[in-house]
C-alpha positions in Angstrom: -14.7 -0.9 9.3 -16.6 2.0 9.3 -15.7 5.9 11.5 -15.3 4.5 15.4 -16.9 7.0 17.3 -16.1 5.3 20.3 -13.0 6.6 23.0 -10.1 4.6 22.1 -6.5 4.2 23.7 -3.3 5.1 22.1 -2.0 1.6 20.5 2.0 3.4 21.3 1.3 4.5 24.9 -2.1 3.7 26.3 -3.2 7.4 26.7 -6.5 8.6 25.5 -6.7 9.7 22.0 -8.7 12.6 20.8 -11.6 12.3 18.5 -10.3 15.4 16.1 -13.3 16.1 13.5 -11.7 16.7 9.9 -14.8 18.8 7.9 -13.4 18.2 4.8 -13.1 14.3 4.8 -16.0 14.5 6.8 -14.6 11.7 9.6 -13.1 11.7 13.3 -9.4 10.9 13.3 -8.2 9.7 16.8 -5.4 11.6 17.6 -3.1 10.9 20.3 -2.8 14.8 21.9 -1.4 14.3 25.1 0.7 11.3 24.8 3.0 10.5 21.9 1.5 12.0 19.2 0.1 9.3 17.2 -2.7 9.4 15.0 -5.0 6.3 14.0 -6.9 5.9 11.2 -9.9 3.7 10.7 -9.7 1.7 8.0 -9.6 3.5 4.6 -8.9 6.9 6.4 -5.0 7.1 5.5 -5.5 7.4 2.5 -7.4 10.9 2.8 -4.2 12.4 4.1 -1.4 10.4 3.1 -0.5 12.9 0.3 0.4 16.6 0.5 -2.5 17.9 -1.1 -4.9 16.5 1.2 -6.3 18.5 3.8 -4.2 17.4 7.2 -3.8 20.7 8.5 -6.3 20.2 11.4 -4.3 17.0 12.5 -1.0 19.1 12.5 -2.6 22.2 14.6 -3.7 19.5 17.2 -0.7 18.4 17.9 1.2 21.9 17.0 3.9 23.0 20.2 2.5 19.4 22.2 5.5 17.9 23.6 5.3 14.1 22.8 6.1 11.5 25.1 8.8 9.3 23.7 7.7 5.8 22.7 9.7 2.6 21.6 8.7 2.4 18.0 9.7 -1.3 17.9 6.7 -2.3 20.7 3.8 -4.5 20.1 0.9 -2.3 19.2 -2.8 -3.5 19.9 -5.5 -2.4 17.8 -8.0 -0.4 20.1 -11.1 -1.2 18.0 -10.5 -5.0 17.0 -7.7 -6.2 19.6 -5.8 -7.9 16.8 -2.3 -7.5 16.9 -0.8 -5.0 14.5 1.7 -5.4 12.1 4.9 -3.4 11.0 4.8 -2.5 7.4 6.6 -0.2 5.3 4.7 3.4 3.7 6.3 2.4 0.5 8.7 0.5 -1.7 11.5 3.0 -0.2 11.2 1.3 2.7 12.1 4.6 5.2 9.2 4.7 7.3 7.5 2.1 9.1 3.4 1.7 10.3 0.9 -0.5 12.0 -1.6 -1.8 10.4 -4.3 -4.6 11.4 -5.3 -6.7 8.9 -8.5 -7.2 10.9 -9.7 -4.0 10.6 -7.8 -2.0 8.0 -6.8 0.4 10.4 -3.3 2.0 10.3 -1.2 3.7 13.6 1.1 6.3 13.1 4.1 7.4 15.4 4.3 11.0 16.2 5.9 12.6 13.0 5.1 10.1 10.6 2.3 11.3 8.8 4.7 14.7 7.6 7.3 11.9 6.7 4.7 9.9 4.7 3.3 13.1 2.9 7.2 14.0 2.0 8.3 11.1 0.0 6.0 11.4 -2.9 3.8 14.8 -4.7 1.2 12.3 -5.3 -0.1 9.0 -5.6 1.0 8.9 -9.3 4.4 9.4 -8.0 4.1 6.4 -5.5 3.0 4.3 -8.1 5.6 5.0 -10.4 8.4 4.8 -8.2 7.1 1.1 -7.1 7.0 0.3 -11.1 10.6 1.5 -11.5 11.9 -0.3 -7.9 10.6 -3.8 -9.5 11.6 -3.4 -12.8 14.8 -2.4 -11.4 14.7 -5.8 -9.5 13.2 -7.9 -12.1 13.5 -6.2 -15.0 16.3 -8.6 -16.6 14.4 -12.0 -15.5 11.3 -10.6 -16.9 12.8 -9.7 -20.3 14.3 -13.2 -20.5 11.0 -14.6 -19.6 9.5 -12.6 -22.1 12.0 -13.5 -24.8 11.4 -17.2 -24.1 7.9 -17.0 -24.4 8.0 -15.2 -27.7 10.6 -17.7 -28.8 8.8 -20.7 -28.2 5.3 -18.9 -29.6 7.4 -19.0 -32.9 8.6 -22.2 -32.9 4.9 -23.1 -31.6 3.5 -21.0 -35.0 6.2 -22.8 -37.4 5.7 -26.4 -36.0 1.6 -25.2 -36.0 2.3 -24.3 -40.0 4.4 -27.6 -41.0 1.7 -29.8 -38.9 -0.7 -28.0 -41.3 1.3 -28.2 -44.5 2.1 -32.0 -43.9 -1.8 -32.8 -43.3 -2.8 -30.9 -46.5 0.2 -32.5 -48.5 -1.2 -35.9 -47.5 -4.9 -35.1 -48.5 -4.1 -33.6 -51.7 -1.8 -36.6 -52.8 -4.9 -39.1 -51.9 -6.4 -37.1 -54.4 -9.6 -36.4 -52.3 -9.9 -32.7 -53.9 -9.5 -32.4 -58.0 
């Protein structure tokens, strides 16, 4: 789903969010000012701001000295631009923060705060990636190498059973004497 540039209602407490322009992503990020402090991000957006490096700073003077309206972070959310009912997923394989997301529209809702949590737990994406590599190898890692020596195990005794299946066949067309 492309930028909404429609007025939308905070999925956390029904206020009005604030279309807040970001110049260097070039997109509106609805902002939830005078409520709970929530941002939402159309679908693909989070991802322009997810890591420290990006450019959030106009998101975090928005909401800079606002005193946010506490919100049960367990509710139901409602997407604003779809209607579909969010879901609760984690930020990463750490499992420490928890977001919307529709799987409608792609769009993600943070709580006040979350977005500076988020942009804490890794440097970079690289990091992310890495740590999520580590995490299931940690959790697999065993299974998979038995898996793996199994597999190469019965490719050898595949290749030796492939090479006396040969050897037999040529042993039996030698012996009828069809090549001198």
């Amino acid at each position: 789903m492309a930028d909404n540039f429609e007025k939308i209602k905070c999925p956390a407490c029904n206020n009005e969010m604030k279309k807040v322009f970001i110049p260097t992503a070039g997109i509106n990020v609805d902002v939830c000012c005078d409520g709970c402090g929530g941002i939402y991000f159309d679908n693909r957006e989070y991802y322009k701001f997810d890591e420290p490096h990006e450019d959030a700073d106009v998101i975090f003077n928005e909401l800079a000295n606002k005193t946010l309206t506490q919100i049960d972070e367990n509710a139901k959310r409602i997407c604003p631009c779809c209607g579909a009912t969010m879901v609760k997923n984690y930020s990463s394989i750490k499992r420490q923060i928890q977001i919307d997301e529709c799987y409608k529209c792609g769009a993600k809702f943070l709580d006040g705060g979350e977005l500076q949590k988020i942009r804490d737990e890794y440097p970079s994406e690289e990091a992310r990636q890495a740590d999520f590599t580590n995490r299931i190898y940690a959790l697999v890692g065993k299974e998979y190498e038995l898996i793996m020596k199994a597999n190469r195990k019965w490719e050898q005794e595949r290749a030796e059973n492939f090479t006396k299946t040969l050897c037999k066949r040529l042993m039996r067309v030698f012996s009828f004497g069809l090549f001198k």
